[in-house]
C-alpha positions in Angstrom: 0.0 0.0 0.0 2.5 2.1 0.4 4.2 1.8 -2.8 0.6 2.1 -4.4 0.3 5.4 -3.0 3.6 6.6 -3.8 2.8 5.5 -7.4 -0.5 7.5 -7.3 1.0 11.0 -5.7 3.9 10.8 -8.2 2.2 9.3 -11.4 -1.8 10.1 -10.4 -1.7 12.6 -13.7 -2.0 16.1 -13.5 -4.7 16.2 -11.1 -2.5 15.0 -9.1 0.8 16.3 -10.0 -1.0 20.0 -9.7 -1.6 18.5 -5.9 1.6 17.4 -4.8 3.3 21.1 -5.8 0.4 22.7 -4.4 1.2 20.6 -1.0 4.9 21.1 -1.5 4.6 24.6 -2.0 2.7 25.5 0.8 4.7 23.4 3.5 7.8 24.6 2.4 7.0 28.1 3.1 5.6 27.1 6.2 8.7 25.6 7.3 11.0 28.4 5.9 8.9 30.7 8.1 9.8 28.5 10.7 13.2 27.5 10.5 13.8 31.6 10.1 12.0 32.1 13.7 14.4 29.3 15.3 17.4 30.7 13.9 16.6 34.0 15.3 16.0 32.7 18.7 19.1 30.2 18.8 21.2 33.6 17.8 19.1 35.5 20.5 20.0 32.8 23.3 23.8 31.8 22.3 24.3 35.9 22.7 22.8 36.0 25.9 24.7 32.6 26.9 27.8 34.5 26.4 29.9 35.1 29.6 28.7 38.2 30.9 32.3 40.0 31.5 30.5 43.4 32.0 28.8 41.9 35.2 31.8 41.4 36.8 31.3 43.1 40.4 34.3 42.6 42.3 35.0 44.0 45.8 34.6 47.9 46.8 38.9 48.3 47.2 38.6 50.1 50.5 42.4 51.0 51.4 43.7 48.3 49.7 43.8 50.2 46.5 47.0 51.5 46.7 48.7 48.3 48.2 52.2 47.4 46.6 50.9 44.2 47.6 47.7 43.9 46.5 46.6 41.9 43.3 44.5 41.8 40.3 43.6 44.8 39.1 41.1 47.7 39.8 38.0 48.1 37.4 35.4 50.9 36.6 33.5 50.2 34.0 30.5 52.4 33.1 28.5 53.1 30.0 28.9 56.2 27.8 26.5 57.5 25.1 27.4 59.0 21.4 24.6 59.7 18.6 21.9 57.5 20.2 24.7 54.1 20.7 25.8 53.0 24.0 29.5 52.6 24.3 30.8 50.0 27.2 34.0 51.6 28.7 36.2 50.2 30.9 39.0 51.5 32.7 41.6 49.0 34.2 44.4 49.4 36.1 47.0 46.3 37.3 47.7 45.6 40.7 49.8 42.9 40.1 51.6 39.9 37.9 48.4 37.6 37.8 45.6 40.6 35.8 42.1 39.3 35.2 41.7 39.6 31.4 38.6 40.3 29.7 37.5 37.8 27.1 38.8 38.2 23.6 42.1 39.8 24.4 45.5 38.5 25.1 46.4 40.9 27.9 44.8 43.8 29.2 45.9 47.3 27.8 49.0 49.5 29.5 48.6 52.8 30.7 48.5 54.9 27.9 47.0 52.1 25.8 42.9 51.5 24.6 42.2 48.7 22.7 38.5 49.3 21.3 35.4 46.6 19.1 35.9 46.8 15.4 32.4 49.0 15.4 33.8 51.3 17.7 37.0 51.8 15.5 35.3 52.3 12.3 33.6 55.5 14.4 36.4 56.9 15.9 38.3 57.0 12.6 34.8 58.7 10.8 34.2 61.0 13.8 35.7 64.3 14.5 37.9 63.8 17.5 35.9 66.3 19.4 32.9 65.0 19.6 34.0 61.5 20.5 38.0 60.2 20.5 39.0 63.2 23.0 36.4 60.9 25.9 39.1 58.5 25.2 43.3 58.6 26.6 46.1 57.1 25.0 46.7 55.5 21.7 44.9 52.6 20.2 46.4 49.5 20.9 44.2 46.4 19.1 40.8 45.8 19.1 39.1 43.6 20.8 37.9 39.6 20.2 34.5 39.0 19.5 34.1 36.6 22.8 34.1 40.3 24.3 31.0 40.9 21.6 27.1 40.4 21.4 27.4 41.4 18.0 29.0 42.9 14.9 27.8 46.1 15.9 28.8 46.7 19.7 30.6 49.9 20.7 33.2 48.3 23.3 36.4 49.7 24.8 39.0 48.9 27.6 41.3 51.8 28.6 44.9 50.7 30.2 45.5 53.6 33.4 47.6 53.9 36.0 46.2 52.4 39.4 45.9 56.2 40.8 43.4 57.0 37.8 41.0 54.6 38.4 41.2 54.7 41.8 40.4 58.2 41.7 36.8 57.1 39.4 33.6 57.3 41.3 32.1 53.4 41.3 36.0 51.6 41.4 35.9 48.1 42.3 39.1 46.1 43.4 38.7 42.4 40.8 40.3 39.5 41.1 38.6 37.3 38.3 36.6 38.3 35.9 32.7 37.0 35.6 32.1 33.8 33.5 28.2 33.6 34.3 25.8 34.1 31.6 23.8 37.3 31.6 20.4 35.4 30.7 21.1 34.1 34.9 22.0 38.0 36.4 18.3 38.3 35.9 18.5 40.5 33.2 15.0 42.5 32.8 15.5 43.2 29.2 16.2 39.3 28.1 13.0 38.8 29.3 11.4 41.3 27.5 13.1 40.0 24.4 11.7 36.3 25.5 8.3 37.8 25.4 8.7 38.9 21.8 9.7 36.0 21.0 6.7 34.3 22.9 4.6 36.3 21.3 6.0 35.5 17.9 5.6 31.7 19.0 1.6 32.2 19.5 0.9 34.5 16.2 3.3 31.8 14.4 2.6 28.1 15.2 -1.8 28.6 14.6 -1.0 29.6 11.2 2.0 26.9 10.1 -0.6 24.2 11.7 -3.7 25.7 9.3 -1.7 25.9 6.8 -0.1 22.0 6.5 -3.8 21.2 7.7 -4.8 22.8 4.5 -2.3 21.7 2.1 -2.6 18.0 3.4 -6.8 18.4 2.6 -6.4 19.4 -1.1 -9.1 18.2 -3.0 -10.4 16.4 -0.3 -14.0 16.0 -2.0 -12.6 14.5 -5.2 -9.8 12.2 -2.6 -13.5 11.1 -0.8 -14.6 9.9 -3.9 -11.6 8.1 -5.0 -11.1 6.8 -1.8 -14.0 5.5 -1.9 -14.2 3.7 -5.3 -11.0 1.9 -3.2 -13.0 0.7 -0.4 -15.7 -0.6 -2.6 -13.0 -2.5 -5.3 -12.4 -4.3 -1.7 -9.9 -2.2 0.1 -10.2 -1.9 3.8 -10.2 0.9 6.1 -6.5 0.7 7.0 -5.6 0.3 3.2 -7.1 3.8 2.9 -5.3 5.8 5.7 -2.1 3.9 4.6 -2.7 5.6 1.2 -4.0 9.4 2.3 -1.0 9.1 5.1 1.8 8.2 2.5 0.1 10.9 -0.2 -0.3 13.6 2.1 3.4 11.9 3.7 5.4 12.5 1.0 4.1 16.0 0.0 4.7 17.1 3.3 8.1 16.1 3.3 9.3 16.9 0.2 8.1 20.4 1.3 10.4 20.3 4.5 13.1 19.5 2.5 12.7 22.0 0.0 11.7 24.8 3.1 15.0 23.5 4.5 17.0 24.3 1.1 15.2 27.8 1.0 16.1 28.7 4.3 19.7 28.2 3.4 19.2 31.0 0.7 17.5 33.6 3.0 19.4 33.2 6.0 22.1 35.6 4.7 19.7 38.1 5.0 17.8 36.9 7.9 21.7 37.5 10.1 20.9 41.3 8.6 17.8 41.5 10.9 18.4 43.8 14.7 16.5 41.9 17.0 17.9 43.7 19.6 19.1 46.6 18.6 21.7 45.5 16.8 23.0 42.3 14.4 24.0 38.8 16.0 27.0 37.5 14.3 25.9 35.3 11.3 26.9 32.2 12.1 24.5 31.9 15.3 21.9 32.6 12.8 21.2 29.1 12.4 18.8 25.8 13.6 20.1 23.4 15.7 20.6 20.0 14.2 17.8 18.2 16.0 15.5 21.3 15.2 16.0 20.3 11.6 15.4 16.8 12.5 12.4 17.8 14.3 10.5 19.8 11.3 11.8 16.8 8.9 9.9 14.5 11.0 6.9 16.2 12.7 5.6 17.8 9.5 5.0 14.9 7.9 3.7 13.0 10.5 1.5 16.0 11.0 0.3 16.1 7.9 -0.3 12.2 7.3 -2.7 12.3 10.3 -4.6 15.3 9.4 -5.2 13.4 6.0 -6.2 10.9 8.3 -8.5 12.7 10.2 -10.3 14.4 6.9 -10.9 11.2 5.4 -13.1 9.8 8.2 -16.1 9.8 6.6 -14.9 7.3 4.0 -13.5 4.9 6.9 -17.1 4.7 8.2 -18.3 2.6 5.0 -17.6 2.5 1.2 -20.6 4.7 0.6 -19.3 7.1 3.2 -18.4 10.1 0.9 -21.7 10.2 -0.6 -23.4 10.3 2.2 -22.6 14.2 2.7 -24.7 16.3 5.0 -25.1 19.5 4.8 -23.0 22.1 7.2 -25.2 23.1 10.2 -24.8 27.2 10.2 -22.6 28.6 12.7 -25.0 30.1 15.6 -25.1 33.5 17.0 -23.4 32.1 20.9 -20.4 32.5 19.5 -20.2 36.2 19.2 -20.5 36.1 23.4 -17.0 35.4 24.3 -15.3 38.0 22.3 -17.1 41.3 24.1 -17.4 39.5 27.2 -13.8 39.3 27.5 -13.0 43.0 26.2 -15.3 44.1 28.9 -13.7 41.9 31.8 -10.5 43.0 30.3 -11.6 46.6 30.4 -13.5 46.3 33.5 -12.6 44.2 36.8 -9.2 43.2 35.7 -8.2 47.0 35.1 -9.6 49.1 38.2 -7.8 52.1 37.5 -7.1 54.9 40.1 -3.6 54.0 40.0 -4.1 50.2 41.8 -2.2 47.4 39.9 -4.4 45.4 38.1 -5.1 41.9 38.8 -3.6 39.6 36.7 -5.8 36.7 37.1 -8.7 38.0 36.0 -6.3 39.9 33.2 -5.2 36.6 31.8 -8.9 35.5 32.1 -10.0 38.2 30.3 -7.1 38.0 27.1 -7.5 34.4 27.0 -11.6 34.8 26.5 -10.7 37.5 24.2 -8.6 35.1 21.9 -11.1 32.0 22.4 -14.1 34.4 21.4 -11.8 35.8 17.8 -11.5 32.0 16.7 -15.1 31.0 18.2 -17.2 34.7 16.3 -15.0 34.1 13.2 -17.3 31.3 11.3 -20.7 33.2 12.6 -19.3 37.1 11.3 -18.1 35.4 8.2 -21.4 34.1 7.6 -23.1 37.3 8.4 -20.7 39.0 6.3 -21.3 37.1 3.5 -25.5 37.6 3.7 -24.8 41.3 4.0 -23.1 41.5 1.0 -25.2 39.4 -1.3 -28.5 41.8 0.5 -26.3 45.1 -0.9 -24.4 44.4 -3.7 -25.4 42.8 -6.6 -23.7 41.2 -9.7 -23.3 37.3 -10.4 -19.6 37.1 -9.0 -20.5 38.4 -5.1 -24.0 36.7 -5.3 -21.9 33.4 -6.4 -19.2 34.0 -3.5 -21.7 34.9 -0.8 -23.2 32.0 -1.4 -20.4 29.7 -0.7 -19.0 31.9 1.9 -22.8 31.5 3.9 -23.1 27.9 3.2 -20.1 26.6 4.7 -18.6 29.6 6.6 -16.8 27.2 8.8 -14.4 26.0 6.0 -14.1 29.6 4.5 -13.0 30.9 8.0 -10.7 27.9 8.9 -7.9 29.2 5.9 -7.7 32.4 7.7 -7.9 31.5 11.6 -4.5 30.9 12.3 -4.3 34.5 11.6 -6.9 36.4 14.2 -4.1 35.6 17.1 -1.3 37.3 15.4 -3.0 40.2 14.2 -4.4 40.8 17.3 -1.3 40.5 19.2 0.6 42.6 16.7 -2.1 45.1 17.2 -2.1 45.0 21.1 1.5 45.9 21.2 1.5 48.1 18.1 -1.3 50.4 20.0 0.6 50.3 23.0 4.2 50.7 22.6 4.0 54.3 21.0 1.6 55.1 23.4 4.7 54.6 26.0 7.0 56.4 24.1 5.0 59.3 23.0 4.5 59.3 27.0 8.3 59.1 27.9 9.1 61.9 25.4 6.8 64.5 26.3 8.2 64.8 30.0 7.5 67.9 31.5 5.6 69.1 28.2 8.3 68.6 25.9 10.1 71.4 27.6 13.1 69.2 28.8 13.5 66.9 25.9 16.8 68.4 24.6 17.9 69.0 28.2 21.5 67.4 28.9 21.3 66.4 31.9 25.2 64.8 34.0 25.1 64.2 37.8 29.0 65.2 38.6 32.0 63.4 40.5 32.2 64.8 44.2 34.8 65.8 45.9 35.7 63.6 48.8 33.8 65.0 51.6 31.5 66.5 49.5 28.3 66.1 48.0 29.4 67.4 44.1 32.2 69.1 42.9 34.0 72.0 45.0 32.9 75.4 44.4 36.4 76.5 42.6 36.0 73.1 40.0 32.3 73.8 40.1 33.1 77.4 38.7 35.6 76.6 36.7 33.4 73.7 34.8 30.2 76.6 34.3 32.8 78.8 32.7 34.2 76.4 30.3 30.0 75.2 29.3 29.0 79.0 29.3 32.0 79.5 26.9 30.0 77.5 24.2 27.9 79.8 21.7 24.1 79.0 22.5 24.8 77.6 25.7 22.3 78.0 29.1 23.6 75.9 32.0 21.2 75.5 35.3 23.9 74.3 38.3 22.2 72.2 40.6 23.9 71.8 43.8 24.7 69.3 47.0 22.9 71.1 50.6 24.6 70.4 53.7 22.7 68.0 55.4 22.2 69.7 58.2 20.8 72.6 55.8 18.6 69.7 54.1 17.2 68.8 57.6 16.1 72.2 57.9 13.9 72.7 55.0 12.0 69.4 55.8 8.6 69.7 56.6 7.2 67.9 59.6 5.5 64.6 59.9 5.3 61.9 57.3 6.0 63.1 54.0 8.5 62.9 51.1 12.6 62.8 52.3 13.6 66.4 52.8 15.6 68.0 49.7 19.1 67.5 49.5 19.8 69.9 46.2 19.4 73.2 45.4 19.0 75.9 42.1 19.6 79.7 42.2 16.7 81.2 41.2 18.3 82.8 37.9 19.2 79.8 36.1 15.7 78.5 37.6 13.7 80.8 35.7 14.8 79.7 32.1 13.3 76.5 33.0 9.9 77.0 34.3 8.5 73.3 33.9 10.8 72.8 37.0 9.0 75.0 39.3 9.2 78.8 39.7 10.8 80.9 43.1 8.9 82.4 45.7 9.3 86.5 45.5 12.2 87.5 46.5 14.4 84.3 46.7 17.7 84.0 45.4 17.8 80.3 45.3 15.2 77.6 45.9 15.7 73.5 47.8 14.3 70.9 45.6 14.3 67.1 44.6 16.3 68.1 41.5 18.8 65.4 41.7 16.1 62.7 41.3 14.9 64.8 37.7 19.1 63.8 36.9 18.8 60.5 38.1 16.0 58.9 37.1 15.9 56.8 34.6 12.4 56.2 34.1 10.7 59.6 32.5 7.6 58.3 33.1 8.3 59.2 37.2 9.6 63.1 36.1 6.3 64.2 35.7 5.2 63.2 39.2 8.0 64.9 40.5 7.1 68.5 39.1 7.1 71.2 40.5 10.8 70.8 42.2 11.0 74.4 43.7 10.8 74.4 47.5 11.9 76.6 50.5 14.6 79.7 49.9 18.3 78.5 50.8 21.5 80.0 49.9 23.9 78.7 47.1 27.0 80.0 47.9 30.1 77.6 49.2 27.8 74.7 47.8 29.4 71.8 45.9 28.2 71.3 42.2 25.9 68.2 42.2 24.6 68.1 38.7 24.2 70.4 35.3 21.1 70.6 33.0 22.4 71.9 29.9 20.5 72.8 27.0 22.0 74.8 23.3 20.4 75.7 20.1 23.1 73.8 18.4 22.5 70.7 17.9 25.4 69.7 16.6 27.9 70.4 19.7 26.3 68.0 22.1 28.8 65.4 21.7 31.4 68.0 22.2 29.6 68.7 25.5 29.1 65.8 25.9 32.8 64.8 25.6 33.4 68.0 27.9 31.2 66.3 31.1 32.8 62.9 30.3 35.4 63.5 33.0 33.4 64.9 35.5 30.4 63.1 35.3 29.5 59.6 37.3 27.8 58.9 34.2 27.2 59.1 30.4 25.4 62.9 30.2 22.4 62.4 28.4 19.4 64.3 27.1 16.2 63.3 28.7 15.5 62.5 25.2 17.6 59.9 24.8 17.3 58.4 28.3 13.8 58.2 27.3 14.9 56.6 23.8 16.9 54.0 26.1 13.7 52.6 27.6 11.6 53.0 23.6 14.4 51.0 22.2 13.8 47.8 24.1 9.7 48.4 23.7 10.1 49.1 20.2 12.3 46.2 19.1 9.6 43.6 20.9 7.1 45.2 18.8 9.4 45.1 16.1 9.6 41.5 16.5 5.9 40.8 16.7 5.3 42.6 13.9 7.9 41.2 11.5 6.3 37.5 12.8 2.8 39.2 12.1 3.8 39.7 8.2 5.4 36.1 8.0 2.3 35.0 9.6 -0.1 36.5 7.3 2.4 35.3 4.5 2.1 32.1 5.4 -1.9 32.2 5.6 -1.6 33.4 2.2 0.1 30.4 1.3 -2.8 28.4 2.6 -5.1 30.4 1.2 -4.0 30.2 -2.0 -3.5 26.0 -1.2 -7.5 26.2 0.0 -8.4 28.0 -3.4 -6.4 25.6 -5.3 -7.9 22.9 -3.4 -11.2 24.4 -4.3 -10.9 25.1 -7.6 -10.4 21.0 -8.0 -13.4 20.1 -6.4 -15.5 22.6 -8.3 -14.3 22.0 -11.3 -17.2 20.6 -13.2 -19.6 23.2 -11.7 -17.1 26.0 -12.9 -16.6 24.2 -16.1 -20.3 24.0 -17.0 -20.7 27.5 -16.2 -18.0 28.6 -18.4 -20.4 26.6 -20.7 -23.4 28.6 -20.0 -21.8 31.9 -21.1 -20.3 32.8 -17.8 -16.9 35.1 -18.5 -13.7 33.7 -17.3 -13.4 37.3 -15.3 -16.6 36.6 -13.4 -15.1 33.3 -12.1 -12.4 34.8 -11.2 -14.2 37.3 -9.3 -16.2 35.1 -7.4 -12.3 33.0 -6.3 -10.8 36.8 -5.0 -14.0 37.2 -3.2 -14.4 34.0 -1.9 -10.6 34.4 -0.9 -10.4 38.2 0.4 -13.8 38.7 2.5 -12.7 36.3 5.2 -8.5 37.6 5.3 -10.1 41.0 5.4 -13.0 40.2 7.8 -10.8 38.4 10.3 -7.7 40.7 10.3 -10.1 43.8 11.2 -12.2 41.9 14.0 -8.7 40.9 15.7 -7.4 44.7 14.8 -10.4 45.9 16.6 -9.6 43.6 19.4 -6.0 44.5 19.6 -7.1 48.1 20.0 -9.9 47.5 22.8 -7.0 45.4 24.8 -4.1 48.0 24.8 -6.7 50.7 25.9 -6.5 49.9 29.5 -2.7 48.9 29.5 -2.2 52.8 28.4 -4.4 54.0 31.1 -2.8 52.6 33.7 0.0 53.9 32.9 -1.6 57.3 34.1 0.5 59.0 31.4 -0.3 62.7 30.6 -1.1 63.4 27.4 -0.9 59.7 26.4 -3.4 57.7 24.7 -3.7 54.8 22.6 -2.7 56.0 19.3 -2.8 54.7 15.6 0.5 52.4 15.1 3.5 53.7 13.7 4.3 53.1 9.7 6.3 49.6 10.7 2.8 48.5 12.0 1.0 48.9 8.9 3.7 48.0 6.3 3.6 44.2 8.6 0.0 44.4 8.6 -1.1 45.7 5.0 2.0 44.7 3.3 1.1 41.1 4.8 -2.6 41.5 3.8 -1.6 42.5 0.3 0.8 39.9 -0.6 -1.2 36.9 1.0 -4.2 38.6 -1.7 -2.0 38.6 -4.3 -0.6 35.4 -3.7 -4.0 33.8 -4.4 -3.8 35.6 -7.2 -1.6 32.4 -8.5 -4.7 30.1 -8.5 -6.1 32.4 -11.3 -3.9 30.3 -14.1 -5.5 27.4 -12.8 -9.0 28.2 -12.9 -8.6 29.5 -17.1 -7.2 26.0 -17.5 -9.5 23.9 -15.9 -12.5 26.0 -16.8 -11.6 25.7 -20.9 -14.8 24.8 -22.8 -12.6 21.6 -24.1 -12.3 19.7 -20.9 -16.1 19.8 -20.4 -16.2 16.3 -21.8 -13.6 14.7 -19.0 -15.2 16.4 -16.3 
């Protein structure tokens, strides 16, 4: 039986030739779509695998820093910021023979010496030297191994210093070896943000890749009844038959692997292009593991032989089993209920509001009713859809198509279901995630976006710089064309003590603004007549790295206090040239504890890690709805088969070729269309209370940004025109001279 049904898939005629490329065709886009998802998430997890050298903590060196005695080697390493890229410094400094060495060098840098990532060379020999090489001492000494690197693209560099300079950096930490743990086990927040994109891609992806082998392996199924059939009464037995549909849908199925396997090989050059995270993994961890590609070679066709199992059990009830068809009970109106039910639990109970956190069982309740009810309403709107449009429009090609659709609006909807939970999803975070950023970026108004912001080095015994470097700092800003500089500076803490108000309330204010500088920044609060300067929580508007908290915080301005003999804390520097801020920038580096950044780009830090995980669930949204155009265009083909003598005897009657192929689009485009604005919709109604409890000002859910819709139309519109391929067909097996073989 098994070599009988190899002979029939592979010398079955054209009937069946036209089947087994159909089948081929559709599961070997399927599995490229798959194959491309693994690769991205074996490159995600070998990167994050990587020993996590930058973790290294080490020991706070105490007075040991300056022992002759002492070994391994002091450490500060810190992050610095150029033209929206984080650069990873480190400053080292021996202590002795045996020097921890970061991975992918030799030895570590001497004094005078940097060794920097290929990336980061290829700036610094673009950039001015203002702007970003003067941050830098010493002469370039190598560059650095890629076990040091998450990627191509990483801006790394490790500056050789004498023990006395980095033990006179703020954060200095005495190491003896260097860390070899993983980051993926430091409990790194944003891996598992980046795990939840990729979850998310898992749910939108795997519906679709099963509806669509489910599709391809049912080709035809009518006529396959029939023939299946004329078996079973020539004496064949129920096992014969599932041996045969197993080994026909079987071999199809594998054949498609193999040739989604081979394609794969082909796109994965430009798959490695694609910035998951910001930027590109190196190419060769771009790539399925062996058993992965064992595991689609053997699971697809083993899917697919049982679901040709499965649709053939009407013939294994008895030899007369495919004629007896009954016809499809409608799809009743119940299963509308679950869809707004959800929306409004969602909506409702599970998002309170008023600031409380929401309650995240009856949240997951709520989603998971909302994605039952898409896949539940979508047979009972596609019906309704169709009646609707045969009652307005008229025309022999919709009347045709609504017909069918109404009929059987179960099979219509089942080509396009595995698409309603990636739309949706992609929708959810699409609605949401500029929502956030819009949210971040408008802190304060908008009126501190360009605002440099640098908390400074103190001065032992101090809480910020003394006033004769504090002075001498403002000059050297000032000196800048187009410069304003507000100085924010350390109180005594005795004087902070003093300005507290008492009872329970916030901590008392530990920084202070003359009023001058104050008033060219009125979003941060305004003097009281007749102050010279003004206590306030400024230091937490320079520390925080959340904008979403600024706003909170506004108005700063508090009680009158005095700012002379204070210590410089912090500077908020703003310039109507845009182009000098990385030679500010490069100015600060020295004195500040950190990398000076706008609140812009702190605020950018945060969007870039939401808008990569939308990013990902959008680009598995368009393969998604790519690969339902695959099995739409399967279905169709599939269709076309089984109606190919009522097709053909209309041709016959005078019917136009164009008016068949009419009715095919329609059939083909009302349910893709239908199903991907019901689960739009539904994306929309879900990220509306996420954005509200976020309590941002001025922040709503708001339409998606272009990438949105170029996933989501550009999907829609290639899956439509994809279909478009059965069109050939349908001329072909429609010709007035096979009306005698049909």
């Amino acid at each position: 039986m098994i070599l009988l049904g190899l002979r029939l898939s592979l010398r079955g005629g054209r009937e069946a030739a036209a089947r087994l490329v159909l089948i081929v065709t559709g599961v070997a886009a399927g599995v490229t779509v798959l194959l491309t998802t693994l690769s991205l998430f074996n490159a995600f997890e070998s990167t994050t695998d990587r020993p996590c050298w930058e973790c290294t903590t080490g020991t706070a060196p105490g007075g040991r820093v300056l022992d002759p005695a002492a070994t391994g080697a002091l450490w500060n390493y810190h992050e610095d910021y150029f033209a929206g890229r984080t650069i990873k410094r480190l400053d080292a400094a021996a202590l002795g023979a045996q020097v921890p060495v970061v991975p992918g060098l030799a030895r570590m840098p001497a004094p005078g010496r940097h060794v920097v990532s290929p990336a980061l060379a290829e700036l610094l020999d673009t950039v001015p030297r203002g702007r970003l090489a003067d941050r830098f001492p010493g002469a370039r000494a190598g560059i650095i191994g890629r076990a040091a690197l998450s990627g191509p693209d990483e801006l790394v560099i490790v500056v050789g210093r004498t023990p006395e300079e980095v033990a006179a950096l703020a954060g200095t930490r005495q190491v003896d070896a260097v860390e070899t743990a993983p980051k993926a086990s430091l409990r790194d927040d944003d891996s598992d943000l980046y795990r939840f994109g990729f979850a998310v891609a898992a749910i939108g992806l795997l519906v679709p890749l099963l509806v669509l082998v489910n599709t391809t392996t049912r080709l035809a199924a009518a006529r396959r009844e029939a023939r299946f059939a004329a078996i079973r009464l020539a004496g064949g037995t129920s096992r014969q038959v599932s041996v045969l549909a197993a080994v026909e849908a079987g071999l199809g199925a594998l054949l498609g692997a193999l040739l989604g396997a081979a394609l794969f090989q082909l796109v994965r050059p430009a798959v490695a292009l694609i910035r998951v995270t910001g930027s590109r993994f190196f190419p060769d961890l771009v790539t399925p593991e062996p058993w992965q590609y064992a595991a689609v070679l053997v699971c697809v066709p083993l899917l697919a032989g049982g679901s040709a199992m499965w649709s053939l059990r009407r013939v294994r009830i008895s030899p007369l089993g495919a004629a007896r068809k009954a016809a499809a009970r409608p799809p009743r109106a119940w299963r509308v209920i679950p869809l707004p039910a959800g929306l409004v639990l969602f909506a409702g109970p599970a998002f309170q509001g008023d600031g409380r956190e929401p309650d995240p069982v009856l949240a997951g309740a709520a989603l998971a009713l909302v994605m039952v009810g898409l896949v539940l309403a979508g047979p009972w709107l596609t019906m309704l859809a169709a009646r609707l449009a045969a009652r307005l429009t008229g025309g022999a090609a919709t009347l045709l198509a609504a017909q069918r659709l109404a009929a059987d609006a179960r099979a219509a909807f089942r080509s396009v279901s595995g698409l309603v939970l990636a739309v949706f999803i992609g929708t959810a975070i699409a609605a949401m995630v500029p929502a956030v950023v819009s949210g971040q970026r408008a802190v304060a108004g908008g009126a501190l976006t360009d605002v440099l912001r640098a908390p400074l080095t103190p001065d032992p015994g101090r809480g910020g710089l003394s006033p004769r470097a504090g002075a001498e700092l403002l000059t050297r800003l000032r000196a800048h064309r187009g410069v304003e500089v507000l100085p924010i500076y350390a109180l005594p803490r005795n004087a902070a003590e003093r300005t507290a108000v008492p009872g329970d309330g916030p901590p008392p204010p530990s920084t202070a603004v003359d009023c001058a500088s104050l008033a060219r920044h009125p979003a941060l609060g305004r003097c009281p007549a007749g102050a010279q300067a003004v206590s306030g929580a400024f230091d937490r508007v320079v520390e925080a790295d959340n904008p979403l908290t600024i706003d909170k915080l506004l108005p700063l301005a508090g009680p009158a206090v005095s700012t002379e003999g204070l210590g410089l804390a912090a500077v908020l520097v703003s310039m109507d040239d845009k182009d000098g801020l990385e030679e500010i920038r490069t100015l600060l580096a020295p004195y500040s504890t950190g990398p000076p950044m706008t609140f812009a780009e702190v605020a950018q830090v945060r969007a870039t890690i939401f808008t990569q995980v939308e990013n990902i669930a959008l680009a598995m949204v368009a393969l998604t709805l790519l690969t339902g155009g695959c099995g739409l265009v399967v279905a169709v083909g599939g269709g076309l088969m089984e109606r190919r003598q009522p097709f053909t005897l209309l041709r016959l009657t005078g019917a136009p070729s164009r008016t068949l192929a009419a009715v095919v689009l329609l059939e083909s485009a009302l349910p893709l269309v239908l199903a991907a604005a019901v689960a739009a919709l539904a994306g929309f109604g879900v990220a509306g209370p996420f954005v509200g409890q976020l309590a941002m000002k001025g922040a709503s859910v708001a339409m998606p940004g272009p990438v949105y819709f170029a996933a989501v139309g550009g999907g829609l519109a290639a899956s439509l025109l994809v279909s478009l391929m059965a069109l050939p067909l349908l001329r072909h097996m429609t010709a007035p001279g096979n009306a005698r073989v049909t």
